[in-house]
N, C-alpha and C positions, 0 to 999 in steps of 0.2 A: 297466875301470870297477869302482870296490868295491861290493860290494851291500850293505855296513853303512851305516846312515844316520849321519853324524856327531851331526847336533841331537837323537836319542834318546841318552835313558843303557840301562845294561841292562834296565831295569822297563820300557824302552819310553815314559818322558816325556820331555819336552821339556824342553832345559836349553841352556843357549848352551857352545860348544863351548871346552875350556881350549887357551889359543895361548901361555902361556903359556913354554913347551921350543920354540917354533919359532922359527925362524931369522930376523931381518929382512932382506929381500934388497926391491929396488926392485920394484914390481906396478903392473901397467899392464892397464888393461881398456879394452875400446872396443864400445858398443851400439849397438844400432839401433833406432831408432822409425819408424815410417810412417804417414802422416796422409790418406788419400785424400778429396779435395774435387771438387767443380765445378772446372772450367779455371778457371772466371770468379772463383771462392775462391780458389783456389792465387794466380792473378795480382794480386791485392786485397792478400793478406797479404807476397806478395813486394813487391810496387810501393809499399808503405804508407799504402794508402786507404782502409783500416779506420777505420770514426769511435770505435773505443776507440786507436787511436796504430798506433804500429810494432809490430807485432806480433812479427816476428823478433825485435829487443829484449829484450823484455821472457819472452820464451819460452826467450832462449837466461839471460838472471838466473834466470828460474825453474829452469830444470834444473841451472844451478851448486845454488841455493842448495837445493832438491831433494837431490841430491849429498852435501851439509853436514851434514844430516837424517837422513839413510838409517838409521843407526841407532835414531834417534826412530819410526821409521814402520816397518820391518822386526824383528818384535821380539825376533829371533837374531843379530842384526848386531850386530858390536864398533862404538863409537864408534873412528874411524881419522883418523888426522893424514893428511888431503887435501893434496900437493904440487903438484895440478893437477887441472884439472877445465874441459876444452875443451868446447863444446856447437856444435854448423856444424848448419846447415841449409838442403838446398837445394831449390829449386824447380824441377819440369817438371811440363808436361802439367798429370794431375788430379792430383800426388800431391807431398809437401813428407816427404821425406826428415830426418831429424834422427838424426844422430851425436854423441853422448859418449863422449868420452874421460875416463877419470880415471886418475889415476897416484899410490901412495904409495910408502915404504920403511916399509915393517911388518910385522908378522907375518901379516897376513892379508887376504886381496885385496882388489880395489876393484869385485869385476865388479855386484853390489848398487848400488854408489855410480852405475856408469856405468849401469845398466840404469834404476833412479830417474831420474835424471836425466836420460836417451831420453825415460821418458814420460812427465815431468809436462812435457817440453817438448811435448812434441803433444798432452797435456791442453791446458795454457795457450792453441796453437796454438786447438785448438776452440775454447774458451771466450772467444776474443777474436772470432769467426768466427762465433759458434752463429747470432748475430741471421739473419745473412744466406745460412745451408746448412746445414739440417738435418740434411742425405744425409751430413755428413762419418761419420770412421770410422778409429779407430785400427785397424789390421789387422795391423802388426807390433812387439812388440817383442821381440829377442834381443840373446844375446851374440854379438859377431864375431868376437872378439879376445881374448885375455889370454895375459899370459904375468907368469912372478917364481912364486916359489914351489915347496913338494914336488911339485905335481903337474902340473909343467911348464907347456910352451906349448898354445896351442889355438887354431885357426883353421879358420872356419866355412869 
């Protein structure tokens, strides 16, 4: 691990990082969110008896278009030509699981793209839910996965 921070210049400010000398090779990230609810929430927003709709749906559009943004919302983040951008989420017990993948061919990764897009899916998750479990509770989001790039692969 390097102990120089990239997003600093020498003075120590903040500056978005030059990618421009790097190489374009295919970058594939994959995150993880976790959304813990009531049994009785998990099986509601699986089964799609929420009275705001399917909530799977429209959580797994939020996290694509989440995704799209990242650089609007993260304010170090290159804008990056998205090739793919998967969002699954699954259901057990008290707890709804939400995996992003996103994949480019560019100078520089997507694990921001795919880590955005983890959690505004289990944001939205809540927010279609709040009425009826207050107790819910994002408890996880990380990287799992990436690989493409100088500084190789990485697996949690």
């Amino acid at each position: 691990m390097s102990d120089k921070l990239t997003h600093l210049n020498e003075r120590g400010e903040a500056h978005i990082v030059d990618i421009g000398g790097k190489q374009i090779t295919h970058r594939r990230a994959v995150a993880r969110a976790v959304l813990e609810a009531e049994p009785a929430t998990v099986a509601a927003i699986a089964g799609g008896t929420l009275k705001k709709g399917d909530a799977l749906a429209v959580a797994r559009v939020a996290g694509i278009m989440a995704a799209k943004k990242t650089s609007d919302l993260i304010p170090l983040c290159h804008p990056i030509a998205l090739s793919k951008v998967e969002v699954d989420i699954v259901a057990a017990g008290n707890t709804l699981t939400i995996t992003a993948t996103a994949e480019t061919t560019d100078r520089t990764g997507v694990e921001m793209e795919a880590m955005t897009a983890a959690s505004v899916a289990a944001l939205t998750l809540y927010d279609m839910a709040k009425g009826i479990d207050r107790l819910m509770r994002v408890t996880t989001i990380e990287l799992v996965e990436k690989s493409g790039g100088k500084s190789g692969d990485f697996r949690r």
